[in-house]
DRENFI-439205 format. One record per residue (C-alpha): residue number from 1; x, y, z. Coordinates in nm, 3 decimals, padded with zeros to 5 digits. Example, Ala and Ser with C-alpha at 12.3 -4.5 7.8 and 13.67 -1.06 7.14 Angstrom:
BEGIN
+-----+---------+---------+---------+
|   i |      c1 |      c2 |      c3 |
+-----+---------+---------+---------+
|   1 |  01.230 | -00.450 |  00.780 |
|   2 |  01.367 | -00.106 |  00.714 |
+-----+---------+---------+---------+
***
This chain:
BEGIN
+-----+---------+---------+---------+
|   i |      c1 |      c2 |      c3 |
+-----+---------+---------+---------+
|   1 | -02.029 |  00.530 | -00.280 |
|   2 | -01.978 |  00.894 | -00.361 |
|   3 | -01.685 |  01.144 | -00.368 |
|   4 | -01.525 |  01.141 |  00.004 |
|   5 | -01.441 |  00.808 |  00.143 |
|   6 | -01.629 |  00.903 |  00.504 |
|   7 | -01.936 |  00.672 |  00.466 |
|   8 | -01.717 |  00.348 |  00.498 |
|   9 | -01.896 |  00.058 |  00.716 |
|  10 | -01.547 |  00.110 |  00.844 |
|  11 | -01.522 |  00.428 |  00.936 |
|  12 | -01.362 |  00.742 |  00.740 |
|  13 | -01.047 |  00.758 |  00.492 |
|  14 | -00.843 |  01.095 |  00.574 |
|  15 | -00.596 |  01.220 |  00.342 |
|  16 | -00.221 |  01.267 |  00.390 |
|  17 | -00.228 |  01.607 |  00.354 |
|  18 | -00.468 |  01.621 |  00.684 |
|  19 | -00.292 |  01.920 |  00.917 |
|  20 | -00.563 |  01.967 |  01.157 |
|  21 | -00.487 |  01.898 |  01.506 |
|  22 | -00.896 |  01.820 |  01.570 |
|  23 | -00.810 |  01.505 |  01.304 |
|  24 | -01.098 |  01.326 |  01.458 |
|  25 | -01.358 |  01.555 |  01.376 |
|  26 | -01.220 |  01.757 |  01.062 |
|  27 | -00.984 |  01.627 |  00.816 |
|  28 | -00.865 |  01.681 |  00.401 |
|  29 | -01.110 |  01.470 |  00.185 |
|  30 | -00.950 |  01.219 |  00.023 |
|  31 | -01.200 |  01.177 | -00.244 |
|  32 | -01.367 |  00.880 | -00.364 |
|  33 | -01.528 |  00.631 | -00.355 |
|  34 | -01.141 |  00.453 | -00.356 |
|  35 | -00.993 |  00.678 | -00.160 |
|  36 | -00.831 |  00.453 |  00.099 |
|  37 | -00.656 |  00.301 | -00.222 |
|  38 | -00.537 |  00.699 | -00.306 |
|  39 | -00.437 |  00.772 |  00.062 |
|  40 | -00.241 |  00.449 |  00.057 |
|  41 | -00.010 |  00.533 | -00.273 |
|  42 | -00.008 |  00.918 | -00.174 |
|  43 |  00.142 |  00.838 |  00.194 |
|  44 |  00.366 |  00.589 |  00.038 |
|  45 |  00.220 |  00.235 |  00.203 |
|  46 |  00.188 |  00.112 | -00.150 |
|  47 |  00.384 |  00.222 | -00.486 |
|  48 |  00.077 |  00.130 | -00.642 |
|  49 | -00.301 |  00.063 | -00.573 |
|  50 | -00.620 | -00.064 | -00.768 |
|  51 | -00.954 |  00.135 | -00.745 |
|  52 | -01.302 |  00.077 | -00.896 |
|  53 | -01.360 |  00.362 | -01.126 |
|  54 | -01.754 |  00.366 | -01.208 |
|  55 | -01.779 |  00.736 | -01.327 |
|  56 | -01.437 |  00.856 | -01.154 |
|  57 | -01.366 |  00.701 | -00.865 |
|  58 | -01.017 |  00.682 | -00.879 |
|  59 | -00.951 |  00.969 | -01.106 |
|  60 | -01.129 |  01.228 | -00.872 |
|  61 | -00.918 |  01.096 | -00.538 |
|  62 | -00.587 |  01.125 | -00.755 |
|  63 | -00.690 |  01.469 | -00.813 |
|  64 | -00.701 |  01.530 | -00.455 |
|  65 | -00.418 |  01.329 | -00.322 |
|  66 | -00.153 |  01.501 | -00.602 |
|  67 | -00.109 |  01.121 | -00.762 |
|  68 | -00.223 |  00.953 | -01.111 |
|  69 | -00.532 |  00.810 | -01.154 |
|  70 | -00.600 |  00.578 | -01.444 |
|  71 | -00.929 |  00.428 | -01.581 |
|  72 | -00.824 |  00.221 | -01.889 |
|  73 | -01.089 |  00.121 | -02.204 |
|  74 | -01.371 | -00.052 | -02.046 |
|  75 | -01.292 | -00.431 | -02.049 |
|  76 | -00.867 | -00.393 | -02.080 |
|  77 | -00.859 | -00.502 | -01.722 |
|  78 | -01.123 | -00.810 | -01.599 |
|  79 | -01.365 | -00.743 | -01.373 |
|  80 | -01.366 | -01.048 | -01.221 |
|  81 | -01.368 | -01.017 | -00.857 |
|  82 | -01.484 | -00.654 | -00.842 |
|  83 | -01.788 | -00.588 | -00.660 |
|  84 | -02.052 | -00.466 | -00.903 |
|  85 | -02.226 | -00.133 | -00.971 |
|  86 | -02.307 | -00.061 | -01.244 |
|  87 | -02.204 | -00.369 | -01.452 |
|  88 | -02.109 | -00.165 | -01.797 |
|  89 | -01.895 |  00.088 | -01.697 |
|  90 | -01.768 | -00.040 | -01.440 |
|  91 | -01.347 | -00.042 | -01.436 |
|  92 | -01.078 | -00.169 | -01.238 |
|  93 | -00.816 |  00.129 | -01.252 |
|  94 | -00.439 |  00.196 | -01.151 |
|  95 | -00.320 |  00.453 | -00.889 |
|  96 | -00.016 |  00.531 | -00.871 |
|  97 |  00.287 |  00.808 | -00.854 |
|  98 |  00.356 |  00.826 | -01.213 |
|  99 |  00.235 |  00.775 | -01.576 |
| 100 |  00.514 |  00.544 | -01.620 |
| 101 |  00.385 |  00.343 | -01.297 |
| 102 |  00.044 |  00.322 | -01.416 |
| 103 |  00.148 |  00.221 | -01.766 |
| 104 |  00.371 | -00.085 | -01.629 |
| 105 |  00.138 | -00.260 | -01.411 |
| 106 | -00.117 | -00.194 | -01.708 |
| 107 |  00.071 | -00.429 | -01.912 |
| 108 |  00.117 | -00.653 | -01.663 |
| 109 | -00.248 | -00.714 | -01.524 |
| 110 | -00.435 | -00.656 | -01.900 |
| 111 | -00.560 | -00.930 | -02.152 |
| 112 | -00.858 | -01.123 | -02.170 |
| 113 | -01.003 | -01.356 | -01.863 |
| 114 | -01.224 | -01.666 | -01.912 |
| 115 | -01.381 | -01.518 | -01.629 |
| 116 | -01.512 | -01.222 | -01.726 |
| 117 | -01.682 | -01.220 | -02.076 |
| 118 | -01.668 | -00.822 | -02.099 |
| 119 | -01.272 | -00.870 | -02.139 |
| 120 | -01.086 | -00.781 | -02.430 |
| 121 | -00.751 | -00.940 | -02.585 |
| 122 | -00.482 | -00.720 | -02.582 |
| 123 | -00.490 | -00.729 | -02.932 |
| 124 | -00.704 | -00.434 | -02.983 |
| 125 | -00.464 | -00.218 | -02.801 |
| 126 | -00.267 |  00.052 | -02.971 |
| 127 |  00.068 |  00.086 | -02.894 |
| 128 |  00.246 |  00.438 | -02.874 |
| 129 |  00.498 |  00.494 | -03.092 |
| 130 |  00.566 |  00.875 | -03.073 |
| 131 |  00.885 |  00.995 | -02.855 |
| 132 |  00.719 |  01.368 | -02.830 |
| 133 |  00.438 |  01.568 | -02.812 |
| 134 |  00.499 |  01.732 | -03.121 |
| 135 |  00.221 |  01.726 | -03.427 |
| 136 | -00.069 |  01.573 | -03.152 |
| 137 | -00.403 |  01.741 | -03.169 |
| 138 | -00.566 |  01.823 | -02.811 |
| 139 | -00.945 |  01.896 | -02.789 |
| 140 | -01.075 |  02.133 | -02.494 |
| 141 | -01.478 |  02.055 | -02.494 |
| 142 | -01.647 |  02.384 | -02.454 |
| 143 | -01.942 |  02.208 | -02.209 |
| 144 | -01.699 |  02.066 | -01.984 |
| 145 | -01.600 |  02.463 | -01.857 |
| 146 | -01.933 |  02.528 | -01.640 |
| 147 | -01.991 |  02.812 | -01.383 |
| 148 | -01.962 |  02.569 | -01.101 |
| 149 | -01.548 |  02.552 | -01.184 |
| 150 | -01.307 |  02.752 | -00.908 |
| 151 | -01.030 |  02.989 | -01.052 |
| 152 | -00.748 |  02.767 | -00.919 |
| 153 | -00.871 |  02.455 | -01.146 |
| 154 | -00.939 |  02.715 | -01.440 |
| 155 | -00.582 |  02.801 | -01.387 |
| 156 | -00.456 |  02.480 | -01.390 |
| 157 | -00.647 |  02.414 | -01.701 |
| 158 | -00.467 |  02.720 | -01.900 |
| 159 | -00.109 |  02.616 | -01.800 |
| 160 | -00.151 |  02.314 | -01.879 |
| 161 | -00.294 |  02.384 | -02.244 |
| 162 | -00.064 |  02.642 | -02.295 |
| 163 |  00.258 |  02.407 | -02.198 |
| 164 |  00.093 |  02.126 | -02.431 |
| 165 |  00.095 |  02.387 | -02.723 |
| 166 |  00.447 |  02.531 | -02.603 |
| 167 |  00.550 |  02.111 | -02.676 |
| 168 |  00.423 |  02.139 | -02.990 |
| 169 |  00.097 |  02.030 | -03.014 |
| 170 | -00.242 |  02.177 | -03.106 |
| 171 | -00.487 |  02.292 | -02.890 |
| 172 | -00.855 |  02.360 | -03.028 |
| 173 | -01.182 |  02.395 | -02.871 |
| 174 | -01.416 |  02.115 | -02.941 |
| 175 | -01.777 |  02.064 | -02.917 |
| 176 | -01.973 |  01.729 | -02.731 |
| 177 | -02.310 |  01.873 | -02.701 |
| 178 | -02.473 |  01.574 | -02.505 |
| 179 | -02.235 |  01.620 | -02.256 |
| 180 | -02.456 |  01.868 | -02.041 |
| 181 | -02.726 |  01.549 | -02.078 |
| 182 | -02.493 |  01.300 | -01.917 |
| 183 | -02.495 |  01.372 | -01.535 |
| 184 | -02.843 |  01.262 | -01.528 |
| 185 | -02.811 |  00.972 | -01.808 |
| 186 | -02.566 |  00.837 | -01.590 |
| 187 | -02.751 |  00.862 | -01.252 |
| 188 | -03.081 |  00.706 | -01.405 |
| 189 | -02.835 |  00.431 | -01.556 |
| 190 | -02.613 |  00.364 | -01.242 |
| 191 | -02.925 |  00.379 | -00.976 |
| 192 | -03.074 |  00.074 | -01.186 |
| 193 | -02.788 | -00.146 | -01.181 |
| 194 | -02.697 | -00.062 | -00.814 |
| 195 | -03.096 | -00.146 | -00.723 |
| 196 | -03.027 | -00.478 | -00.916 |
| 197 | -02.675 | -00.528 | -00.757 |
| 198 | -02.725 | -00.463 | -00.404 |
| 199 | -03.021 | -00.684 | -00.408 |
| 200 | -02.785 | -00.977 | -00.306 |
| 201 | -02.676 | -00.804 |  00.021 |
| 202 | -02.932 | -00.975 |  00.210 |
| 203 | -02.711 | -01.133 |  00.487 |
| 204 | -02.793 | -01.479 |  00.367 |
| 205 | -02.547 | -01.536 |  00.067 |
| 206 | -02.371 | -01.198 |  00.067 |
| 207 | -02.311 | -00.891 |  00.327 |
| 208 | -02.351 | -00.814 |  00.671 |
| 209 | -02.539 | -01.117 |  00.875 |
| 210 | -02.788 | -00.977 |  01.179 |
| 211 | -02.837 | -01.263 |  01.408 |
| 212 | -03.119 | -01.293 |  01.615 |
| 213 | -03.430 | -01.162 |  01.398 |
| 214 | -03.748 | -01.411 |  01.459 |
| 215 | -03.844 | -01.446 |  01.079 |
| 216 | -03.677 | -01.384 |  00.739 |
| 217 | -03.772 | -01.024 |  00.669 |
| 218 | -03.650 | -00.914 |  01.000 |
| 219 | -03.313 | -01.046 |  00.944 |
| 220 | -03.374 | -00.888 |  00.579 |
| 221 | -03.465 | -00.590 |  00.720 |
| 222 | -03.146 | -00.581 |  00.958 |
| 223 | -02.927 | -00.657 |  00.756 |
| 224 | -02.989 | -00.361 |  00.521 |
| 225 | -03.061 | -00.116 |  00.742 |
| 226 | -02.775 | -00.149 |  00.919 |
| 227 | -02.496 | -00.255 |  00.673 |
| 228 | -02.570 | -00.026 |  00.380 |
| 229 | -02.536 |  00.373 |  00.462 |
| 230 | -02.788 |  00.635 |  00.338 |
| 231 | -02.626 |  00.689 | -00.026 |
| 232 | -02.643 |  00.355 | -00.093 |
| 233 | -03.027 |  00.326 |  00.031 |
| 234 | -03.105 |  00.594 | -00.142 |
| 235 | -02.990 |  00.502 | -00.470 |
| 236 | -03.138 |  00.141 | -00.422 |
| 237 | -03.457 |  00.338 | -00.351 |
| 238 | -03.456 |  00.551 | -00.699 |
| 239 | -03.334 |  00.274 | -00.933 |
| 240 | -03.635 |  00.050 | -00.814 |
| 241 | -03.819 |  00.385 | -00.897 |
| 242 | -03.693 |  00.420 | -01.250 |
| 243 | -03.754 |  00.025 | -01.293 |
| 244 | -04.128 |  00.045 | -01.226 |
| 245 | -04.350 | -00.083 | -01.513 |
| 246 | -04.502 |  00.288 | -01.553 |
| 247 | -04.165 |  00.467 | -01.526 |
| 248 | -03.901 |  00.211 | -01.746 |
| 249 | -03.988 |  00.387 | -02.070 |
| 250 | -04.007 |  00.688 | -01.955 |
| 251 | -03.651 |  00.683 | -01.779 |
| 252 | -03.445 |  00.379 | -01.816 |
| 253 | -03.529 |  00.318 | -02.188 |
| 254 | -03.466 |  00.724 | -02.260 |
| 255 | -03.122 |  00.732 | -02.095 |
| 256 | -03.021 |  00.413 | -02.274 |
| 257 | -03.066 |  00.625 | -02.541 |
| 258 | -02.871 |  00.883 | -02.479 |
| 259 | -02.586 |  00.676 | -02.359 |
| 260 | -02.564 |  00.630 | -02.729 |
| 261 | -02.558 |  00.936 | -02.811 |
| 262 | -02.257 |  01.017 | -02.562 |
| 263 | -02.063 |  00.749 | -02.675 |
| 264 | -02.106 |  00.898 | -03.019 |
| 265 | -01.984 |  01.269 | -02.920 |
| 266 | -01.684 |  01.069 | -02.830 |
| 267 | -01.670 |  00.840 | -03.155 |
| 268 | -01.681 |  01.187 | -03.352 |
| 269 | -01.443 |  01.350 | -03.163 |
| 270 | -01.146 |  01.143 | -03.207 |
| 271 | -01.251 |  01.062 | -03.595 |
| 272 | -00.940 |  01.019 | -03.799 |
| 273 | -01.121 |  01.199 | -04.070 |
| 274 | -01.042 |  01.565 | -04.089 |
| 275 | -01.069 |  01.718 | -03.746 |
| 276 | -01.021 |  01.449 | -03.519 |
| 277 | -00.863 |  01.496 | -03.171 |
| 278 | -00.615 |  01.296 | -03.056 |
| 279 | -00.699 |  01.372 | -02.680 |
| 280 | -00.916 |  01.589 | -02.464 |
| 281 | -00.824 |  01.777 | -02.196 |
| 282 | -01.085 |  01.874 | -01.956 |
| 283 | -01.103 |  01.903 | -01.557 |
| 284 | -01.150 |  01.630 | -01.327 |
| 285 | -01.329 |  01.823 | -01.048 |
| 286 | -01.459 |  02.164 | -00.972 |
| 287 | -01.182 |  02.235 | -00.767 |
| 288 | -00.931 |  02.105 | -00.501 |
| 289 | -00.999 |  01.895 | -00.214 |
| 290 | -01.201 |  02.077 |  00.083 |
| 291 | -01.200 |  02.044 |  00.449 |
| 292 | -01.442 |  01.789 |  00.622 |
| 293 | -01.610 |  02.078 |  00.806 |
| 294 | -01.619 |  02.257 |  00.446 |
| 295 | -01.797 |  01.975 |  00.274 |
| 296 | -02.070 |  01.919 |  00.501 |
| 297 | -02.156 |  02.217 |  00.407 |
| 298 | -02.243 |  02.125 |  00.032 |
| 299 | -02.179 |  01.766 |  00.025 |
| 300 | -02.459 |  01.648 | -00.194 |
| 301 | -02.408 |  01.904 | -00.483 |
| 302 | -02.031 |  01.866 | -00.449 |
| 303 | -02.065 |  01.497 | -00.543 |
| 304 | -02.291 |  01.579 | -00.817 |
| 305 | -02.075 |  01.882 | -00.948 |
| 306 | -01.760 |  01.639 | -00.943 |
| 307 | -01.898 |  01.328 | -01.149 |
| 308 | -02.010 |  01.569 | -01.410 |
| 309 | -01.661 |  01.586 | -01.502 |
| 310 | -01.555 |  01.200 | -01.516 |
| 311 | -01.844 |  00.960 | -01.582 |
| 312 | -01.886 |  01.043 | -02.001 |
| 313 | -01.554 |  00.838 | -01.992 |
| 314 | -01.726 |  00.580 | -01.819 |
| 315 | -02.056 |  00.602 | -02.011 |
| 316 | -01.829 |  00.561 | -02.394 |
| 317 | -01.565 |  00.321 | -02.223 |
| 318 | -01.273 |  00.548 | -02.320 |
| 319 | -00.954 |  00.569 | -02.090 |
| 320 | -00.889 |  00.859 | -01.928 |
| 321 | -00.627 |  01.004 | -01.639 |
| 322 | -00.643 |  01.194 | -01.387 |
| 323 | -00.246 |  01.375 | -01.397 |
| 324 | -00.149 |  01.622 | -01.107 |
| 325 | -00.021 |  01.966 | -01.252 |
| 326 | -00.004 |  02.150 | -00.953 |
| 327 | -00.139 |  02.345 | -00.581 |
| 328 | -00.430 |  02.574 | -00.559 |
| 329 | -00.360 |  02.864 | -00.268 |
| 330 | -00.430 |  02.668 | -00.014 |
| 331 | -00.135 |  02.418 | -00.095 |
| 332 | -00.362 |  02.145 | -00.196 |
| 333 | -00.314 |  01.956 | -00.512 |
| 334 | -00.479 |  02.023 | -00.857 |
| 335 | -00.496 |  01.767 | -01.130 |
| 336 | -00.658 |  01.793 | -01.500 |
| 337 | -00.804 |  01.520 | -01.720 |
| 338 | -00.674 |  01.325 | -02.055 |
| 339 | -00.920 |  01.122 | -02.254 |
| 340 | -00.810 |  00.902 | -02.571 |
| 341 | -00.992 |  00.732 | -02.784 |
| 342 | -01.039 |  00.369 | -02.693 |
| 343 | -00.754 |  00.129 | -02.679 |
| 344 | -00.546 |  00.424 | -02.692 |
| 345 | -00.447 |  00.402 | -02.349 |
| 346 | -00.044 |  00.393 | -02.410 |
| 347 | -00.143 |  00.733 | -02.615 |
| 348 | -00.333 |  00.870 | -02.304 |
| 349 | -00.070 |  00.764 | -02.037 |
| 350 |  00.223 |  00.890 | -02.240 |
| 351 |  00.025 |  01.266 | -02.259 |
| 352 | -00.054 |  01.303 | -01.922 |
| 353 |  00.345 |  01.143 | -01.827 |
| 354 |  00.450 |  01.432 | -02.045 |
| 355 |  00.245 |  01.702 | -01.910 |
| 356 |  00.300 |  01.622 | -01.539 |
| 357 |  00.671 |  01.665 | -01.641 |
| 358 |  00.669 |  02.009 | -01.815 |
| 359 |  00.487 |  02.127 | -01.521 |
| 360 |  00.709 |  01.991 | -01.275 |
| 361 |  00.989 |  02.224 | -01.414 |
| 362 |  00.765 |  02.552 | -01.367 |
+-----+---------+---------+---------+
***
């Protein structure tokens, strides 16, 4: 769990773009949490790769590996066989080189799966019909641009509205007030389901077995301590917290709430009546990937500052990509986000393909 891929049971992920000769002890971030799926399209092992995206885990290590990232509507692609998090927004997502990439293996892995009852038939889908960007309406949602965002993503942001309005379409700002609510919404929601979820790691039916231990909660106790890292303790530890008789109403309950809410900003957004958006564009992190020696520095309010940007997708089950659109200073990649409204993932693919390609002739 969390935004750099160094916590694995298995060891760290390093990204391609790692120069440093001291590659043991300092390396690029590759994001996360899929960022050994990332590294592998971005070094070209694999043309393309599947990630879990809970509240952006592939689209923030496409953003730092200078590849596409694609979290389709919640359900499009079954979840059967992904380990669970948080059961409702979690999303099996594409990562790969290019829209077009992304959009083919869509096709071929979507539909509905006896196996999974949160799947959805095809059906639903809407196909994209339009051969330019002309006429489409882009929303930029004012709470998305915070003070935590660096100048190089902020650039990346303006070139790539101003090329989308250069295309033809229109660019206005847009309002989704519970936005600024969502961070925490989403951590109060996620901690629950991963308390509930990680439950089964016990070394008995699931996880890492400890042999030895003299009676069942010592091999319990093993087993936990030494197979799950301190983020994943941690939020086992709060979601029990939030579960507690005396607390349940007074966080669980509320952020159910509000989930609503967000999922409404979204359903108002893209209305068809009147001012309706056809996508947003917002960023996918606060800026582009740092150092290992760099993160450690601010590792816990990096990951917190990054998910701010991704997981209303997650929490309102709309698609969104991460598209790269260029290199910060330091020569590190820079990507921006596309949302569509749900089932409008050919629409949402088909923007970002179309971006990624005016930019690539700057």
């Amino acid at each position: 769990m969390g935004s750099t891929s160094f916590r694995s049971f298995y060891g760290a992920v390093r990204s391609g773009l790692t120069l440093s000769e001291d590659v043991e002890n300092d390396w690029i971030i590759p994001g996360g949490s899929s960022g050994g799926s990332a590294v592998a399209v971005q070094v070209g092992i694999a043309r393309i790769a599947l990630g879990s995206d809970t509240g952006g885990s592939t689209r923030n290590p496409a953003a730092f590996n200078g590849i596409f990232g694609f979290k389709p509507t919640y359900g499009l692609l079954s979840r059967h066989g992904l380990v669970p998090l948080t059961n409702s927004m979690d999303c099996p997502s594409i990562l790969a080189r290019s829209a077009e990439d992304c959009k083919l293996f869509l096709d071929v892995m979507k539909g509905r799966d006896s196996f999974d009852s949160t799947s959805v038939d095809t059906k639903r889908c809407v196909a994209n019909e339009r051969k330019s960007l002309k006429g489409l309406v882009i929303g930029i949602p004012k709470e998305y641009f915070n003070d935590v965002l660096y100048p190089s993503v902020l650039r990346a942001l303006n070139r790539s509205a101003l090329k989308l309005e250069a295309a033809g379409c229109i660019v206005k700002e847009v309002s989704m007030k519970y936005t600024e609510q969502s961070i925490v919404c989403y951590h109060i929601l996620g901690e629950c389901d991963v308390a509930s979820n990680m439950a089964r790691y016990d070394g008995v039916s699931y996880g890492y077995r400890q042999f030895g231990e003299k009676s069942l909660d010592a091999m319990y106790s093993s087993c936990r301590s030494q197979s799950l890292n301190d983020v994943v303790k941690n939020r086992i530890l709060a979601g029990n917290y939030f579960l507690l008789k005396e607390n349940r109403e007074k966080y669980f309950e509320k952020a159910v709430r509000l989930r609503r809410l967000i999922a409404k900003d979204f359903q108002r957004v893209f209305s068809t009546d009147g001012d309706g958006v056809h996508a947003l564009l917002t960023p996918v992190t606060s800026d582009s990937a740092a150092s290992m020696r760099d993160w450690r520095k601010e590792q816990f309010q990096r990951d917190w500052v990054d998910d701010f940007y991704t997981q209303p997708a997650n929490m309102a089950g709309a698609p969104a990509v991460s598209a790269p659109v260029g290199l910060c200073k330091k020569g590190r990649p820079v990507g921006v986000q596309l949302i569509s409204n749900i089932f409008e993932d050919d629409l949402c693919l088909f923007i970002a393909g179309e971006l990624h390609r005016m930019m690539e002739e700057d």
